[in-house]
KOLNUTI-900219 format. One record per atom (N, C-alpha, C, O, CB): residue in one letter; x negated, y, z negated. Coordinates in pm, whole numbers, padded with zeros to 5 digits, always signed. Glycine has a CB too. Example, Ala and Ser with C-alpha at 12.3 -4.5 7.8 and 13.67 -1.06 7.14 Angstrom:
a-01319-00569-00780/a-01230-00450-00780/a-01320-00330-00780/a-01424-00332-00846/a-01131-00447-00905/s-01285-00225-00708/s-01367-00106-00714/s-01290+00003-00787/s-01341+00114-00804/s-01408-00060-00572/
END
This chain:
x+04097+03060+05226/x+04212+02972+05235/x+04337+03056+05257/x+04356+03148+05178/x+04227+02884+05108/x+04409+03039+05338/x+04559+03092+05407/x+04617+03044+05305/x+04620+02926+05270/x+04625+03035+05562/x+04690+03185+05226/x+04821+03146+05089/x+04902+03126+05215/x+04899+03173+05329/x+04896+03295+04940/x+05016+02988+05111/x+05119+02929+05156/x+05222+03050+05216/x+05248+03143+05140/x+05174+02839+05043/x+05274+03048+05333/x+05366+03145+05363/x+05367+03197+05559/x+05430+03274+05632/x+05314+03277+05246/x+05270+03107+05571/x+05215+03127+05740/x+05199+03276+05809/x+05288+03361+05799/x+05331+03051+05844/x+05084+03296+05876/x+05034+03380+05915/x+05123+03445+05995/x+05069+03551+06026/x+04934+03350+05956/x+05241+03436+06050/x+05336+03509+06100/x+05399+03611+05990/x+05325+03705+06020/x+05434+03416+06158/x+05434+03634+05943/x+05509+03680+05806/x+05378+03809+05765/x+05380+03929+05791/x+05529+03513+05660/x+05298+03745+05709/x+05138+03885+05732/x+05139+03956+05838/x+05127+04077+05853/x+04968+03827+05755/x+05160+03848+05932/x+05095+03974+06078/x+05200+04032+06100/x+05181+04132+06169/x+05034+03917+06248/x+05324+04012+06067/x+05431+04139+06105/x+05485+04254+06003/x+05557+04352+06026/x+05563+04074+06150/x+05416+04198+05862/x+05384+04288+05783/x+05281+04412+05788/x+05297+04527+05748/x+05361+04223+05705/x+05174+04354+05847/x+05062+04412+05887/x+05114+04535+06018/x+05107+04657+06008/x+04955+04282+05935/x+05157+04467+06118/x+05272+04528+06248/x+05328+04624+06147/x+05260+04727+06140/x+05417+04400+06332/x+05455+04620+06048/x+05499+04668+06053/x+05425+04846+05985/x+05502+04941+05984/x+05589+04584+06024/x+05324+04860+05951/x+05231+04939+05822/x+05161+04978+05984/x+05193+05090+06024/x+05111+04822+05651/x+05104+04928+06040/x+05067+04999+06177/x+05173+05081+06249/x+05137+05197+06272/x+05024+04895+06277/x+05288+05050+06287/x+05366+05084+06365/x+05407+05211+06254/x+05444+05312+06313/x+05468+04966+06422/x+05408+05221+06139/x+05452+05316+06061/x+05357+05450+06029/x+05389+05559+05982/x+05486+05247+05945/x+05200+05389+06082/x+05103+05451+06073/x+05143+05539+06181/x+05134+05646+06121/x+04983+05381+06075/x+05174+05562+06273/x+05198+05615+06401/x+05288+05698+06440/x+05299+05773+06537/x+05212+05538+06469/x+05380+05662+06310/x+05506+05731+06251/x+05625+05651+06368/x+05684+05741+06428/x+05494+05940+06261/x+05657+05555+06399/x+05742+05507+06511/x+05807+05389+06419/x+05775+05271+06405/x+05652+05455+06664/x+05925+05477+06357/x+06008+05376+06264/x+06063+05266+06342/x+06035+05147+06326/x+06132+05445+06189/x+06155+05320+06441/x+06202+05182+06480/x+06130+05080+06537/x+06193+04974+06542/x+06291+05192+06558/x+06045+05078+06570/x+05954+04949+06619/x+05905+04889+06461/x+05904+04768+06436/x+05792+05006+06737/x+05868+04985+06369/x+05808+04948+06199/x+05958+04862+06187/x+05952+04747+06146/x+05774+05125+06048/x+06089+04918+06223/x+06184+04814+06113/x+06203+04691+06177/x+06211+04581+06121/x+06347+04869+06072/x+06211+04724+06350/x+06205+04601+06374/x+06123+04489+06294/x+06164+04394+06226/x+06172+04605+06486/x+05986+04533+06325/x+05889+04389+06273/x+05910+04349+06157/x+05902+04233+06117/x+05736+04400+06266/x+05952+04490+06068/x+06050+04430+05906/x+06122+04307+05912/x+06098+04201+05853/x+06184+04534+05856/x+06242+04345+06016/x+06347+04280+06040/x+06321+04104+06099/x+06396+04007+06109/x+06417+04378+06138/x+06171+04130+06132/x+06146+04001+06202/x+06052+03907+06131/x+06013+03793+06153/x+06091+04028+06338/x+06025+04020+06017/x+05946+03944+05938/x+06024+03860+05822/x+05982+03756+05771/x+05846+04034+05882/x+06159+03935+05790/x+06246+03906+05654/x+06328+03760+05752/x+06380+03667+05692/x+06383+04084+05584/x+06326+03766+05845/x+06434+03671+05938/x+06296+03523+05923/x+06321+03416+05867/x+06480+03762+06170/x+06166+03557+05985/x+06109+03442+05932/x+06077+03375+05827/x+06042+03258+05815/x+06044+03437+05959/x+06097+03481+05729/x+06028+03464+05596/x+06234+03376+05555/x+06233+03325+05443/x+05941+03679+05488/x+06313+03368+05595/x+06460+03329+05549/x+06450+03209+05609/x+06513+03122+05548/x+06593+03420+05595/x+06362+03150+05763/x+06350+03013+05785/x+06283+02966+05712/x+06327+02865+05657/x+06316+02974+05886/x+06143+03012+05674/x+06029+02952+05607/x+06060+02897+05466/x+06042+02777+05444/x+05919+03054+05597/x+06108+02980+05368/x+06206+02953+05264/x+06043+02941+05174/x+06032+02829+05124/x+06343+02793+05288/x+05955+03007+05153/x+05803+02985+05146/x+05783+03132+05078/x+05809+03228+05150/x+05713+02953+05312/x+05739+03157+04944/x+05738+03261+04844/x+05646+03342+04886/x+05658+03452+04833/x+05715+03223+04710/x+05510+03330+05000/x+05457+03487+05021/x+05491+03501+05141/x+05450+03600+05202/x+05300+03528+05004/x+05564+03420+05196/x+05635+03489+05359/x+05722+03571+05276/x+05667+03676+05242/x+05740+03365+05497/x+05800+03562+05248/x+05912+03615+05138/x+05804+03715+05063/x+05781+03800+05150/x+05994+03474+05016/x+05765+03732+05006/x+05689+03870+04958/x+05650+03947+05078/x+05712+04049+05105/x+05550+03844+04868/x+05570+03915+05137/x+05523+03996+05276/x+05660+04039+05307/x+05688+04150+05263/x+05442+03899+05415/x+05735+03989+05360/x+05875+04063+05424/x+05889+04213+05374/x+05886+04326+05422/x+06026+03978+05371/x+05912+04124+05200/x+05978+04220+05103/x+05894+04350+05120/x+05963+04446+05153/x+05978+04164+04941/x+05747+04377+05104/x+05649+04501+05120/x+05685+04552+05245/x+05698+04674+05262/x+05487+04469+05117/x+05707+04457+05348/x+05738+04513+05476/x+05877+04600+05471/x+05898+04694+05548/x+05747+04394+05581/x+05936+04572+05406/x+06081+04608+05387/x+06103+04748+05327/x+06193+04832+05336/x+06147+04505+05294/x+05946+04737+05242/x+05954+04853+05124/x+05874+04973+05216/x+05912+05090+05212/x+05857+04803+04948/x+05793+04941+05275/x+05694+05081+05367/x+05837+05094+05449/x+05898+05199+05428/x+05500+05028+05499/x+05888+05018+05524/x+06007+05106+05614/x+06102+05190+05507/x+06125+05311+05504/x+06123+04986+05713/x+06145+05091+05427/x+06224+05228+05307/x+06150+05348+05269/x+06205+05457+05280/x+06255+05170+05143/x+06005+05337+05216/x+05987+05443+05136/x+05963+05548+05299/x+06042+05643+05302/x+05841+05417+04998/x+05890+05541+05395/x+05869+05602+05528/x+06038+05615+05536/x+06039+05667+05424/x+05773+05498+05661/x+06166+05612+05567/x+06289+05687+05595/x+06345+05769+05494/x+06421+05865+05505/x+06386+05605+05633/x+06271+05687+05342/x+06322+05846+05243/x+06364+05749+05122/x+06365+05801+05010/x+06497+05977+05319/x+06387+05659+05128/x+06458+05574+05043/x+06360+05508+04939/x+06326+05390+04950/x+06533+05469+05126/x+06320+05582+04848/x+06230+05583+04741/x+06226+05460+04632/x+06138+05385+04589/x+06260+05703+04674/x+06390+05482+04608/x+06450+05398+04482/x+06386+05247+04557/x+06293+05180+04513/x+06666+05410+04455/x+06467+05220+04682/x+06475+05098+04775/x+06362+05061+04785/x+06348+04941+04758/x+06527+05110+04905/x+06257+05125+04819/x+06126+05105+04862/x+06055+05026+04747/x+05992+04922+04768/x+06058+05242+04895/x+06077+05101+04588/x+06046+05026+04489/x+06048+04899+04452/x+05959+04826+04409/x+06084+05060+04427/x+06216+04871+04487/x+06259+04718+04402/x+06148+04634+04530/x+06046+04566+04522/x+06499+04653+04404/x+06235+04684+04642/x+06141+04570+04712/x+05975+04543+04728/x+05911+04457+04788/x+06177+04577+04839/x+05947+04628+04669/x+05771+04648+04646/x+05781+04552+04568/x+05718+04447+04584/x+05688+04792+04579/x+05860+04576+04473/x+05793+04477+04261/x+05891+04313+04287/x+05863+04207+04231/x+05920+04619+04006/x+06021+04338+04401/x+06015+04159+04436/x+05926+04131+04534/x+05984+04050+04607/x+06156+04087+04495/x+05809+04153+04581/x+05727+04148+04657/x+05589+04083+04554/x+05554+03966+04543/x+05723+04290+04730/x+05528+04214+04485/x+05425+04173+04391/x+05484+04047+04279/x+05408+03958+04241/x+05376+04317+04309/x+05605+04054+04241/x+05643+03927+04136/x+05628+03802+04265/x+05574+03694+04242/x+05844+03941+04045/x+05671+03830+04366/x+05631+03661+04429/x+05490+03625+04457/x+05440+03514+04475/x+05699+03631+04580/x+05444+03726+04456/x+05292+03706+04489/x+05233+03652+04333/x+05154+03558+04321/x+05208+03873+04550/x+05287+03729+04222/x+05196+03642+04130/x+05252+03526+04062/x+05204+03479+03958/x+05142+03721+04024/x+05375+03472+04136/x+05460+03360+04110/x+05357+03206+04195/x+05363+03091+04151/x+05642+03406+04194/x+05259+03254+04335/x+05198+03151+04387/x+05055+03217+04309/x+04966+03137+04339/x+05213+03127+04567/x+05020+03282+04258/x+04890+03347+04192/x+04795+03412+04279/x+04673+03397+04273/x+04811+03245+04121/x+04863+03493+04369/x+04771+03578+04462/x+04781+03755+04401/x+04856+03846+04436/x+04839+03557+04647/x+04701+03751+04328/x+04699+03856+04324/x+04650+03991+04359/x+04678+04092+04295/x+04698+03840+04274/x+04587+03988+04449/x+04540+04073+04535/x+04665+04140+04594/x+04691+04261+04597/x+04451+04005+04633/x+04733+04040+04639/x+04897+04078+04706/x+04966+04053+04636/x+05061+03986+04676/x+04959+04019+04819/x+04959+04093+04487/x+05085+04143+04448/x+04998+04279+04364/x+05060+04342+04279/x+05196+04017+04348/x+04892+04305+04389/x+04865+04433+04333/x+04894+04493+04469/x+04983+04575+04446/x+04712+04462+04260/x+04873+04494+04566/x+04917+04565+04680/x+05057+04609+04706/x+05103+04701+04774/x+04886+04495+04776/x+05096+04541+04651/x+05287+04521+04700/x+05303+04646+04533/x+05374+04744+04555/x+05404+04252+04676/x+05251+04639+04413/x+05275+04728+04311/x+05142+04874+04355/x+05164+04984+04304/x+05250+04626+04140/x+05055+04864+04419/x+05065+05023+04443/x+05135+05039+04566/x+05108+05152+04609/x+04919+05102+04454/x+05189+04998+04619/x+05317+05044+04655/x+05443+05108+04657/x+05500+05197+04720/x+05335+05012+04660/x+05470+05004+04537/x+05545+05049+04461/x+05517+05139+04358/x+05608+05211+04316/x+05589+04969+04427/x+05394+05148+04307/x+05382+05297+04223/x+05385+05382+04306/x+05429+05484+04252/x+05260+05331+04139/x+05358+05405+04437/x+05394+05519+04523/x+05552+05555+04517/x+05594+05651+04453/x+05352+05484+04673/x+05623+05481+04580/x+05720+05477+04568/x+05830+05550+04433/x+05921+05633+04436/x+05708+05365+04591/x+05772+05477+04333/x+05882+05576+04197/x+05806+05711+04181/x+05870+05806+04138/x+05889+05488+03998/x+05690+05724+04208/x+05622+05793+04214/x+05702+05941+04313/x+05694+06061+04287/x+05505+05711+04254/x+05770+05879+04420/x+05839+05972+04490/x+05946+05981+04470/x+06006+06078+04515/x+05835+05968+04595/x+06015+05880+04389/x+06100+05879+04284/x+06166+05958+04178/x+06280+05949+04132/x+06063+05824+04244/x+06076+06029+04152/x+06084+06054+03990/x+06050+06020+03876/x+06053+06073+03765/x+06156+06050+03956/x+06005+05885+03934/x+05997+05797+03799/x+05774+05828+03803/x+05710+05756+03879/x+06091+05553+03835/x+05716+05911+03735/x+05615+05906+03721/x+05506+05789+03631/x+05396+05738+03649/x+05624+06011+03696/x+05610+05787+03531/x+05560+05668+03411/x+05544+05570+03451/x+05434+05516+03441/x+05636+05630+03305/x+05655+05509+03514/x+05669+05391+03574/x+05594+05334+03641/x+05541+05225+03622/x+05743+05386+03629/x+05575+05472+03802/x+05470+05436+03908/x+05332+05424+03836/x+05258+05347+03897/x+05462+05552+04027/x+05287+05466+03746/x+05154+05479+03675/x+05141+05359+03591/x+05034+05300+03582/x+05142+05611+03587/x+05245+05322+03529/x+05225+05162+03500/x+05164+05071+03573/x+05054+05017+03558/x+05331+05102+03492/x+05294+05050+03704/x+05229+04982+03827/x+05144+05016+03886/x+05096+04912+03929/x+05285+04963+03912/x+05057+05139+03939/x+04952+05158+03977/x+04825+05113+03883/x+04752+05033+03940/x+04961+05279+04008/x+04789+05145+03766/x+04726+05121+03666/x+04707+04939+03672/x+04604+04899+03725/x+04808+05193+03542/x+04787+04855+03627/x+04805+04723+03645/x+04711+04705+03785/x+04599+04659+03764/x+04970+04681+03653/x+04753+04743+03960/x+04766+04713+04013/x+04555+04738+04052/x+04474+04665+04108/x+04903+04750+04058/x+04545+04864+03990/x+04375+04887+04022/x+04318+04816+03939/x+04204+04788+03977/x+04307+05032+04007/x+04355+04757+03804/x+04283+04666+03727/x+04263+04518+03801/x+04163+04447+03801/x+04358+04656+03591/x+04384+04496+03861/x+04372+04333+03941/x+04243+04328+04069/x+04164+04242+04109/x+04554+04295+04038/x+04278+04485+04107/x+04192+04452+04231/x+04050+04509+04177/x+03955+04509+04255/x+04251+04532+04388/x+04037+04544+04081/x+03879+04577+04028/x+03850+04455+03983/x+03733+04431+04015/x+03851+04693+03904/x+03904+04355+03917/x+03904+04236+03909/x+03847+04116+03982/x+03763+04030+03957/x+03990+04231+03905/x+03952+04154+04112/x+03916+04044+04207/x+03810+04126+04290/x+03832+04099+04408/x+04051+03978+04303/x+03755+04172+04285/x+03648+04260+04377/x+03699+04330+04466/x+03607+04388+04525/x+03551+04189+04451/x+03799+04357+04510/x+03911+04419+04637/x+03867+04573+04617/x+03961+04651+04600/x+04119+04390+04604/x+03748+04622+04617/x+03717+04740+04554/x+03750+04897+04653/x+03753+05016+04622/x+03557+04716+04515/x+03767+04832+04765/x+03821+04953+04886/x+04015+04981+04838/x+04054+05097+04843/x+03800+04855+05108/x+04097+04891+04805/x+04191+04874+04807/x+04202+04935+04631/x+04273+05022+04582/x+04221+04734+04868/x+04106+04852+04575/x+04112+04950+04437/x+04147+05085+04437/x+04247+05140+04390/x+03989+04960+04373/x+04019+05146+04514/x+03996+05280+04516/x+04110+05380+04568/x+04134+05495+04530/x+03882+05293+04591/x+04181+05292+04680/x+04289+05354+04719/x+04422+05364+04646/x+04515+05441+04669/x+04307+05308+04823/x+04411+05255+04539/x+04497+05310+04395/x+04514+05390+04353/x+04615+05460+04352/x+04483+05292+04301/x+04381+05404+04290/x+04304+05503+04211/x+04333+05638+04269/x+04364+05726+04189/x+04149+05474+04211/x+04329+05663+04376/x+04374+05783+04455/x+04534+05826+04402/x+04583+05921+04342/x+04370+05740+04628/x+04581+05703+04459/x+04769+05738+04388/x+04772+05800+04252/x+04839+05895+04211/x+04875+05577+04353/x+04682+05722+04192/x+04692+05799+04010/x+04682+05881+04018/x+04782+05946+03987/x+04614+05789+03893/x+04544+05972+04071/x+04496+06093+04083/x+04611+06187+04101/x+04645+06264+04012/x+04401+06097+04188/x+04663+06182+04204/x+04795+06235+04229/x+04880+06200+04123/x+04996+06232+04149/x+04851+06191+04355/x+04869+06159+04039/x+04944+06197+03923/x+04863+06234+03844/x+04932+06335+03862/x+05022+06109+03865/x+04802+06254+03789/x+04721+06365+03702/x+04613+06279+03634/x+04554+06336+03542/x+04822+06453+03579/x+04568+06124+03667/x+04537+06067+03598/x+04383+06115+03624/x+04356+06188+03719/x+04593+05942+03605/x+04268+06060+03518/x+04123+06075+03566/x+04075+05914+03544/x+04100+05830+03457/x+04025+06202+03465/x+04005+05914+03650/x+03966+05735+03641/x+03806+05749+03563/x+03717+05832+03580/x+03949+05634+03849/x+03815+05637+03479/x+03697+05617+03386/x+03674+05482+03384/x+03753+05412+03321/x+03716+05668+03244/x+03545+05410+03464/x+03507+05308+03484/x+03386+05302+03442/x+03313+05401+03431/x+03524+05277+03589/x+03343+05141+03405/x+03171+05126+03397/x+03172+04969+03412/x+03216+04881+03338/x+03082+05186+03226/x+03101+04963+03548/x+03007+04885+03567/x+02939+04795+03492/x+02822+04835+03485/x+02947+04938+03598/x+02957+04665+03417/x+02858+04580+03353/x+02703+04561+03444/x+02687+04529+03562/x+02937+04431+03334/x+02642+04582+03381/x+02491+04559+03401/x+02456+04409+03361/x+02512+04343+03273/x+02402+04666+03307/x+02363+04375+03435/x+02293+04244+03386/x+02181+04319+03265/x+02127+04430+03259/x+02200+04147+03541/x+02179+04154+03145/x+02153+04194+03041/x+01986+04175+03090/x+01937+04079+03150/x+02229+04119+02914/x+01916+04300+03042/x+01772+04363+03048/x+01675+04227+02997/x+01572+04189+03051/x+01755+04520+02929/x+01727+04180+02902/x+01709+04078+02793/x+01696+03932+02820/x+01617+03848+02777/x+01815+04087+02708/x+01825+03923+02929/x+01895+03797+02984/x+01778+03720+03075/x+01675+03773+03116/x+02040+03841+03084/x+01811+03605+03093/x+01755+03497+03169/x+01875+03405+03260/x+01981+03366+03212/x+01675+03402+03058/x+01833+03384+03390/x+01923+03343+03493/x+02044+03410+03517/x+02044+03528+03553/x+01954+03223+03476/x+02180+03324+03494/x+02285+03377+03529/x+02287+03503+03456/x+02283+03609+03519/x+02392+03293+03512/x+02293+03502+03322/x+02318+03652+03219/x+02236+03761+03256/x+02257+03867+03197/x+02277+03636+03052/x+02114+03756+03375/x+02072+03838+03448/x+02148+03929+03526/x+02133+04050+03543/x+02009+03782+03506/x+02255+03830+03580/x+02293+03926+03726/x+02387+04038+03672/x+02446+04022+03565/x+02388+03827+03866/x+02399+04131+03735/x+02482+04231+03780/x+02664+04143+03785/x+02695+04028+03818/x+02406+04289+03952/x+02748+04259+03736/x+02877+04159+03775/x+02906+04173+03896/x+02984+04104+03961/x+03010+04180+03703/x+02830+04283+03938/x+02865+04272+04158/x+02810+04071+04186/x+02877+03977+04228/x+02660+04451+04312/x+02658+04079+04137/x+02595+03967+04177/x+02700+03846+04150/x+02739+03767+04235/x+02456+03954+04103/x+02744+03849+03987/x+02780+03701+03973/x+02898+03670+04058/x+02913+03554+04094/x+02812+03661+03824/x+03013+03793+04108/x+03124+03774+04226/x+03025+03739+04340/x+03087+03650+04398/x+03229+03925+04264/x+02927+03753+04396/x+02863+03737+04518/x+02814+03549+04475/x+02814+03475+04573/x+02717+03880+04545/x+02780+03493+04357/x+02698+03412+04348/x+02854+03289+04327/x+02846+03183+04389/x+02563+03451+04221/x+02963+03310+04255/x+03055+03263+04241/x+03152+03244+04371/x+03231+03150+04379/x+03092+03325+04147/x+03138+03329+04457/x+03201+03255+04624/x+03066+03224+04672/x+03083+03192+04790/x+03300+03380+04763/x+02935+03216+04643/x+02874+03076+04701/x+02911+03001+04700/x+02936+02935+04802/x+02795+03024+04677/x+02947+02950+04525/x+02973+02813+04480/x+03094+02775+04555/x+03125+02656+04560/x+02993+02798+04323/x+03180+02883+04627/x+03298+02802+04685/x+03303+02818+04821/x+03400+02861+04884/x+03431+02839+04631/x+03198+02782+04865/x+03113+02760+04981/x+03138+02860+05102/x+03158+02816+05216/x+03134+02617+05027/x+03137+03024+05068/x+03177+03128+05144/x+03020+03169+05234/x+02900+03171+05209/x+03247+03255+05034/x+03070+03186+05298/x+02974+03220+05420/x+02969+03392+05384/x+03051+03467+05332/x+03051+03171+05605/x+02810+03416+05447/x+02779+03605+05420/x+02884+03674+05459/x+02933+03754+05378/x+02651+03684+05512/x+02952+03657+05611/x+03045+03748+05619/x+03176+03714+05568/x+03248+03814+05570/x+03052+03784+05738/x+03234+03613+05523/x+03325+03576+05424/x+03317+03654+05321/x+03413+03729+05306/x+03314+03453+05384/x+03201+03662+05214/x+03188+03707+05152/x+03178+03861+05140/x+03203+03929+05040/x+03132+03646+05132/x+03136+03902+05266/x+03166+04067+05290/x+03265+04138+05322/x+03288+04259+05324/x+03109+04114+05368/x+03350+03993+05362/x+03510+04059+05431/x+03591+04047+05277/x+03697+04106+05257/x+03612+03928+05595/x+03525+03965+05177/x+03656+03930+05057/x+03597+04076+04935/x+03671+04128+04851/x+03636+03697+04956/x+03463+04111+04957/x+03461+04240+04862/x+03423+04348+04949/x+03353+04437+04900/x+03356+04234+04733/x+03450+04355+05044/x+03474+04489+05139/x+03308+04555+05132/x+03268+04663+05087/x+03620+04621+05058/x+03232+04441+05196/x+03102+04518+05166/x+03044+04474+05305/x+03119+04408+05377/x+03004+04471+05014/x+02908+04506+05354/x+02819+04512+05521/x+02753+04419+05398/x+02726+04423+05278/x+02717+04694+05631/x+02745+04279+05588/x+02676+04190+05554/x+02538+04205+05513/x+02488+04116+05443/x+02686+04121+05635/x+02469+04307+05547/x+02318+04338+05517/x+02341+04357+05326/x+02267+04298+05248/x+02251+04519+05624/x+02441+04437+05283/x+02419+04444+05123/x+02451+04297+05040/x+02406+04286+04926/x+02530+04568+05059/x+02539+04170+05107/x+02542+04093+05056/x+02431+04010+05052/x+02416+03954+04944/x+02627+04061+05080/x+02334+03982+05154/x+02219+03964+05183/x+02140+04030+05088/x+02057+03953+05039/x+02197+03995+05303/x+02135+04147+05042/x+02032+04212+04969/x+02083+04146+04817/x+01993+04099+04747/x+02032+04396+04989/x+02213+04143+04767/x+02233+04089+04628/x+02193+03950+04640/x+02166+03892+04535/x+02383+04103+04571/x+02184+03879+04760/x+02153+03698+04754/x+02019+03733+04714/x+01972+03665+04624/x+02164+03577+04920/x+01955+03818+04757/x+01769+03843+04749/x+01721+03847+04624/x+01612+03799+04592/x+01707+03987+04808/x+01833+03928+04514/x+01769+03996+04426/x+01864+03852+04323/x+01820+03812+04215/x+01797+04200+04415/x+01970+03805+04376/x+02001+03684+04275/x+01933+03546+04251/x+01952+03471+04155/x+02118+03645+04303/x+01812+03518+04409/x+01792+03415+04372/x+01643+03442+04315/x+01562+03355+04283/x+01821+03317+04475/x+01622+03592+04308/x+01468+03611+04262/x+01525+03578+04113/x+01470+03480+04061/x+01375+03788+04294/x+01611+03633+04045/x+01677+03644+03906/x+01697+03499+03858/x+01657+03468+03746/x+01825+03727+03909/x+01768+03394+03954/x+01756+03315+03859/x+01671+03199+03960/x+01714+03088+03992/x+01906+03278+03781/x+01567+03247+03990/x+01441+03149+04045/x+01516+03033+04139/x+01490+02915+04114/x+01344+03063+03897/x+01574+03053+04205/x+01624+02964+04315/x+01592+02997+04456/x+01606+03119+04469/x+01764+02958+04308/x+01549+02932+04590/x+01537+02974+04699/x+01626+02881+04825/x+01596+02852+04941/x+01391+02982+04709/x+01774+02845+04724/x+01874+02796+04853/x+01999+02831+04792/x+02007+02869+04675/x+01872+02620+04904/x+02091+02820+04866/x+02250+02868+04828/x+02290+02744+04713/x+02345+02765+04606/x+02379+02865+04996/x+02250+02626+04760/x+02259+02511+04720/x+02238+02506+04575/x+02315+02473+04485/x+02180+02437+04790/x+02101+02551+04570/x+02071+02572+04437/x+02093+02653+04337/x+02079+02638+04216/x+01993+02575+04431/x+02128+02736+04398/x+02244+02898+04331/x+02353+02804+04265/x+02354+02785+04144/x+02349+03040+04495/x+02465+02731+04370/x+02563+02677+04287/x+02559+02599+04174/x+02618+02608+04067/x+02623+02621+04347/x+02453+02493+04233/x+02447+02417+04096/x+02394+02489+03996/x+02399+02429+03889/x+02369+02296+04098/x+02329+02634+03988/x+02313+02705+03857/x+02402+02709+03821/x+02448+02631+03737/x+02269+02815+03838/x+02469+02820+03883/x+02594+02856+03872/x+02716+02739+03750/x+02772+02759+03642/x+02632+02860+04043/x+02710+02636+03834/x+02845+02555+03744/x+02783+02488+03653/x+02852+02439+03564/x+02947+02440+03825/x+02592+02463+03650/x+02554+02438+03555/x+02580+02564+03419/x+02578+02536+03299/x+02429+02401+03600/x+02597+02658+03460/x+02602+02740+03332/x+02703+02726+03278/x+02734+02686+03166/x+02586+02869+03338/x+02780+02774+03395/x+02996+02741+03345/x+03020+02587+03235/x+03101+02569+03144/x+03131+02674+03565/x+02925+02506+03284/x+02905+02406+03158/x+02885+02404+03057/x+02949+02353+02964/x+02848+02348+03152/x+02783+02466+03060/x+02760+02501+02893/x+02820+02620+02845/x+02825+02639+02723/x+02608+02521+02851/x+02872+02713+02932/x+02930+02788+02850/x+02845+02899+02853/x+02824+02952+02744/x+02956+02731+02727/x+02801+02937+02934/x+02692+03024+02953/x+02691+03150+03044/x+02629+03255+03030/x+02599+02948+02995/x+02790+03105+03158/x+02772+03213+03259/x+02848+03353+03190/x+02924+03350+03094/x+02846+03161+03417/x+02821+03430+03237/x+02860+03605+03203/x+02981+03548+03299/x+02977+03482+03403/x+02729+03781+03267/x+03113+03614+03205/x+03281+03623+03265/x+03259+03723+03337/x+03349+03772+03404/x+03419+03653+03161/
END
């Protein structure tokens, strides 16, 4: 589902992080500039965030560290003002880069920290990782673990927490490569967790996955 804010406003955000990739500021501020000008008709809170990130890669890319920040964290606060948080952990490792070049080390490590927990969260696990990198560069060491499905368990309390994110955008009727584009994985491995989820909880249709699925959430059953 397209968050409220229209696909213009992304794609010149997106423009502008390409064009910066390349190192060719003025074409990057333009699309800034064209993104903050639509996002001021739209009057629409993640056009208006997108701008703002857009706003912040052209600052922190000319030097302007401090600048780059605010507009990173009014970027991630609008994002979790409509509840997207994927993009507003994006817009805060950003901005932990940013104070990060700053001076401000604590700070950026706040927001970075926050920002790899959301996207380990939401499964965003490529975008995680590229957090996690920012910390590193600050001296941090990352210490993660994986929930396992319980050895013990029957049906849902079987799966893996990779599985139950794979079995939970069934239920919201995501297609294989949907589902490979939203946790950054090749359609062949999402295919292999459908294999090993519907052997786990004895189902042989998607169909029937869901109604496990929200049958458990009923009683109170499914693994969070």
């Amino acid at each position: 589902m397209l968050i409220a804010g229209g696909p213009r406003a992304h794609y010149l955000e997106s423009l502008t992080r390409c064009w910066l990739a390349l190192d060719r500021h003025v074409e990057a501020k333009r699309a800034a500039e064209n993104a903050e000008a639509w996002a001021s008709s739209l009057q629409l809170p993640m056009a208006g965030a997108w701008a703002d990130r857009a706003a912040a890669a052209v600052a922190l890319h000319a030097g302007d560290a401090a600048g780059a920040a605010g507009r990173a964290l009014a970027a991630a606060e609008a994002a979790d003002e409509v509840g997207a948080p994927v993009e507003a952990a994006l817009s805060r490792t950003l901005a932990g880069r940013a104070l990060a070049q700053a001076g401000e080390p604590e700070r950026a490590s706040t927001e970075l920290q926050r920002a790899a927990r959301e996207l380990d969260a939401c499964g965003a696990l490529r975008y995680r990782d590229e957090t996690e990198r920012e910390l590193r560069k600050l001296g941090h060491r990352i210490h993660r673990r994986t929930r396992p499905g319980k050895t013990d368990g029957t049906g849902i309390e079987s799966l893996t927490q990779r599985e139950l994110q794979v079995a939970r955008l069934v239920v919201d009727r995501k297609t294989n490569p949907e589902i490979a584009a939203e946790l950054f994985l090749s359609q062949k491995t999402v295919e292999t967790h459908l294999r090993n989820i519907f052997r786990k909880i004895d189902v042989s249709s998607r169909v029937a996955l869901a109604r496990a699925v929200e049958r458990a959430d009923h009683v109170g059953g499914a693994v969070s």
